[in-house]
C-alpha positions as CSV (number, residue, x, y, z in Angstrom):
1,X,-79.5,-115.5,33.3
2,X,-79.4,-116.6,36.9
3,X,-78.4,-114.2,39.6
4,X,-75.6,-115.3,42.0
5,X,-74.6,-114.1,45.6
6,X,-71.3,-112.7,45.7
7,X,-68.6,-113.2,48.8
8,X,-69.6,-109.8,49.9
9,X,-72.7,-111.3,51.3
10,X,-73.2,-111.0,54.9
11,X,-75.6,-113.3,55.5
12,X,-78.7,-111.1,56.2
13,X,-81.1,-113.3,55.5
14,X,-83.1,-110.8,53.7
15,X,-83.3,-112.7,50.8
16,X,-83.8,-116.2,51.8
17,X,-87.9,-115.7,52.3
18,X,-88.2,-113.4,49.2
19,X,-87.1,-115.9,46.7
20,X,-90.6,-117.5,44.9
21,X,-88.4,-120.4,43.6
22,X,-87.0,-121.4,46.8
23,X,-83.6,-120.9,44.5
24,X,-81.9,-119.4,47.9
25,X,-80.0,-121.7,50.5
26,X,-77.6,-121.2,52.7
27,X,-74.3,-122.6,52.0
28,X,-71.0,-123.2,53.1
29,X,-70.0,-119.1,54.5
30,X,-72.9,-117.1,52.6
31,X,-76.3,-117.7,51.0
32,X,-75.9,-119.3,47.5
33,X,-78.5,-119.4,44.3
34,X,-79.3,-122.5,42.5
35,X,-79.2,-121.6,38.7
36,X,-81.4,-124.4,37.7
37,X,-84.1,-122.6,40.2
38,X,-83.8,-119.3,39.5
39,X,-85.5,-117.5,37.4
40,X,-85.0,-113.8,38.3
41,X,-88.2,-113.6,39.4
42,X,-89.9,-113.7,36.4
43,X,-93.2,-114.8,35.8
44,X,-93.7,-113.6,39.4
45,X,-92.1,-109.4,39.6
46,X,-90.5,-107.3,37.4
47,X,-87.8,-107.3,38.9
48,X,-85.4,-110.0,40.8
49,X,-86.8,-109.6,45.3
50,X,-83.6,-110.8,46.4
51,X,-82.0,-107.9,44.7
52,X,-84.5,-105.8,45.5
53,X,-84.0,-106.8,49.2
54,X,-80.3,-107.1,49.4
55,X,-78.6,-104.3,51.7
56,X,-75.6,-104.4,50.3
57,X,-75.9,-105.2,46.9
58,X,-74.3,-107.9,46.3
59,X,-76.1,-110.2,44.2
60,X,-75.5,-109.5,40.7
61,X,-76.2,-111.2,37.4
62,X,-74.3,-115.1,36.8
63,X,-72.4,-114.5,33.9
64,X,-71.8,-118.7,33.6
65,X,-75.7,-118.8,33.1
66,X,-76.9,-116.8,30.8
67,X,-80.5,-117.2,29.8
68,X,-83.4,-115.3,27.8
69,X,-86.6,-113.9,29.1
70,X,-88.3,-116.3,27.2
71,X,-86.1,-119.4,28.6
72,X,-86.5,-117.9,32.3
73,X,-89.9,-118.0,31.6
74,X,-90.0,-121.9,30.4
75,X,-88.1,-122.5,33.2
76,X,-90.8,-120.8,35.7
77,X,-93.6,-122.6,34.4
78,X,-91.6,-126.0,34.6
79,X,-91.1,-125.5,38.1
80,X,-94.5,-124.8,38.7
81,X,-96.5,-127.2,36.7
């Protein structure tokens, strides 16, 4: 499942650099996550470093993308081959 940045976000930038997929831009008003990028950080942490970073807690999971472990990790070693 992708993680997505909710309207709450007050552009921080604290999770822009931690982001190993480069999944993180900034958009229109906040910071936005492209699904097809992220992979929750797996294959990388245990856990998801733009959560881990966020201040305010606002980036939860994308319930319109729902994936498996396994598919986040397929996904993570397609964008790094």
């Amino acid at each position: 499942m992708a993680l997505i940045i909710t309207k709450d976000c007050i552009n921080c930038d604290m999770c822009l650099p931690e982001c190993p997929n480069q999944a993180i831009s900034v958009g229109k008003k906040i910071y936005v996550i492209d699904p097809e990028r992220c992979t929750e950080c797996v294959g990388f942490y245990d856990k998801p470093q733009c959560v881990e970073a966020c201040p305010i807690d606002c980036i939860p999971k994308d319930p319109a993308h729902v994936e498996s472990q396994e598919a986040l990790l397929a996904k993570q070693r397609k964008l790094w081959q």
